[in-house]
C-alpha positions in Angstrom: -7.7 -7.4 16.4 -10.0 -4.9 17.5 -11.9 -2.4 14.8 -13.0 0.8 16.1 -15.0 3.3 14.7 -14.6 6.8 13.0 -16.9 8.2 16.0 -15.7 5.8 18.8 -12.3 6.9 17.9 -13.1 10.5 18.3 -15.4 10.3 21.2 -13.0 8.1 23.3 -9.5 8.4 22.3 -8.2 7.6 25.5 -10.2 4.2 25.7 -9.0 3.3 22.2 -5.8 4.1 22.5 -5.5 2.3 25.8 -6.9 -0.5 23.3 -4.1 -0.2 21.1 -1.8 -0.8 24.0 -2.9 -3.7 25.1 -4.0 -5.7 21.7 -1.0 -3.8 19.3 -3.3 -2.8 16.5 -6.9 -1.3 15.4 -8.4 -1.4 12.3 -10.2 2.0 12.1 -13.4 2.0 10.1 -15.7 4.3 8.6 -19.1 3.3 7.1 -18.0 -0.4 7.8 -14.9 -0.2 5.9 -11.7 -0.3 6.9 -9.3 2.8 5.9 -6.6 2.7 8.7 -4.6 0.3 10.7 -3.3 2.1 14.2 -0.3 0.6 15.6 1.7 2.1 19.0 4.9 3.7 18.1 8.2 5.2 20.3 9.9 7.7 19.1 13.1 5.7 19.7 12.2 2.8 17.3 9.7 5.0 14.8 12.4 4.9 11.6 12.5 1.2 12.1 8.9 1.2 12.3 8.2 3.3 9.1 10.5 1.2 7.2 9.0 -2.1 8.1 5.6 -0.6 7.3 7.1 0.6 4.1 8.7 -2.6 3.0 5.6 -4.6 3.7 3.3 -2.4 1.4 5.8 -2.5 -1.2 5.8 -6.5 -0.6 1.9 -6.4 -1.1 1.9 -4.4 -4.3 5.0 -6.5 -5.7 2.5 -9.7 -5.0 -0.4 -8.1 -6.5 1.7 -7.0 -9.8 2.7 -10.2 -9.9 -1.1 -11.8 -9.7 -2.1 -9.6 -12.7 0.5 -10.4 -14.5 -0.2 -14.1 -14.0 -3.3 -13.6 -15.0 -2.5 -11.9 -18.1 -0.5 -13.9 -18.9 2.5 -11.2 -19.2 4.7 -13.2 -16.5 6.2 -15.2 -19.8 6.7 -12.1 -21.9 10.4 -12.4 -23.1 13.0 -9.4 -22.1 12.6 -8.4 -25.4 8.9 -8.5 -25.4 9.1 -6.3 -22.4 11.8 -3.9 -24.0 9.0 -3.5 -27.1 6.5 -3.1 -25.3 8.4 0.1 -23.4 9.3 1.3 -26.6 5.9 1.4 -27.7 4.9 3.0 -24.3 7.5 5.9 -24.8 6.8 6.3 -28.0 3.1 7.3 -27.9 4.0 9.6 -25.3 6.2 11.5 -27.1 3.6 11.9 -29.7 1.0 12.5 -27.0 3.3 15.5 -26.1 4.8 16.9 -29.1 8.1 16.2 -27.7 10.8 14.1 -29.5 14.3 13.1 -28.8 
């Protein structure tokens, strides 16, 4: 996988994006960092495309939730545990905002 800069990427699209062609995807960096992924897209397939992306970033924040609450130790809180703690949660909002049901 090939990482291209900020700067390259604006001084020689063409060259990067001839890149992209042929290796599939760029990491693009700024200040060392990465901050996007580049990836060639049709517009016959894009939906498909978006979705997949999509699905997979969900599928990284489900696993990262998850982690935490391993780490917490909240992944053998009981349903009910879980209901109270909503409760609570909903509670303190409503008195956060006046409101009241």
């Amino acid at each position: 996988m090939r990482f291209v800069t900020i700067r390259e990427f604006r001084e020689k699209t063409a060259a990067v994006r001839r890149a992209m062609d042929r290796e599939g995807e760029i990491v693009l960096t700024l200040n060392g960092r990465p901050i996007a992924l580049l990836t060639p897209a049709t517009g016959e397939d894009l939906e498909e495309q978006l979705q997949a992306v999509r699905r997979a970033r969900a599928g990284i924040a489900l696993r990262r939730v998850r982690k935490a609450a391993r780490k917490g130790g909240k992944d053998r809180m009981s349903a009910e545990a879980i209901d109270g703690v909503i409760r609570e949660a909903r509670r303190s909002r409503r008195s956060v905002s006046g409101g009241g049901r």
